[in-house]
C-alpha positions, 0 to 999 in steps of 0.5 A, a space after each residue: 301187454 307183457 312189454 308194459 311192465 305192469 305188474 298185477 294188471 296182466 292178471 286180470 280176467 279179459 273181461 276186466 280190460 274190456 270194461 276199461 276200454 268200455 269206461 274210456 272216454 277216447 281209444 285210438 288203435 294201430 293196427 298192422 293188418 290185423 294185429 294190434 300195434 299200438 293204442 292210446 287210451 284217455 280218460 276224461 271229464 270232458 271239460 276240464 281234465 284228461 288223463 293218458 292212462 296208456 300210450 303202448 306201442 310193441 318194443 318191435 314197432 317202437 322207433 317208427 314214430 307211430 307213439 308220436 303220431 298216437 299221442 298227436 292224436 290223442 292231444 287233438 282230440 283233447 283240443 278239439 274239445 278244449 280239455 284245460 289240462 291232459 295229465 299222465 304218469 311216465 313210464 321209466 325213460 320216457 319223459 323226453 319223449 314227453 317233454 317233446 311234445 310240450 309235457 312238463 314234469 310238476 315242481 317238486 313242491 307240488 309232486 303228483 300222486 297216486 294210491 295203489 291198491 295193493 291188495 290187487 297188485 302182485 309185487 315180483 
């Protein structure tokens, strides 16, 4: 987790990642025996919207083309149930890898957005 770069997120109680999982309408894992590698994790209405909230693959697995095959399998899931748009957020240098798999960035006169609770977020 300390690899994501998520500020104020690695805080919470282990509880708390478990209720998000729980809330997640599809998680995909990797495993190497039995240590976790990678996962995806989407979030959905099931009809017309999905959100790939993470795609997190250890620094010391990356390159392999295990985030490729994840991320495959997270976008079939969303075809296979006709999800009309599967939005996300880039981490910082990833946006090619996104752009290869048919991703677009929004115009910059319709900008994504986001409000972050900063209350809960430890600024370092």
């Amino acid at each position: 987790m300390a690899s994501t770069g998520w500020q104020g997120m690695l805080e919470k109680q282990p509880d708390a990642f478990q209720t998000a999982l729980n809330n997640s309408w599809y998680i995909l894992n990797a495993y190497d025996d039995s240590e976790l590698i990678g996962s995806g994790r989407v979030l959905s209405d099931s009809v017309f919207h999905a959100l790939l909230c993470d795609l997190i693959v250890l620094p010391e697995n990356q390159g392999q083309g295990l985030g490729s095959a994840i991320l495959k399998q997270l976008l079939k899931r969303c075809e296979e149930h006709q999800i009309v748009m599967v939005q996300l957020f880039a981490a910082s240098g990833k946006t090619s890898f996104y752009h290869s798999f048919g991703f677009e960035a929004r115009p910059s006169d319709a900008p994504g957005m986001r409000w972050v609770n900063k209350t809960h977020i430890e600024h370092r």
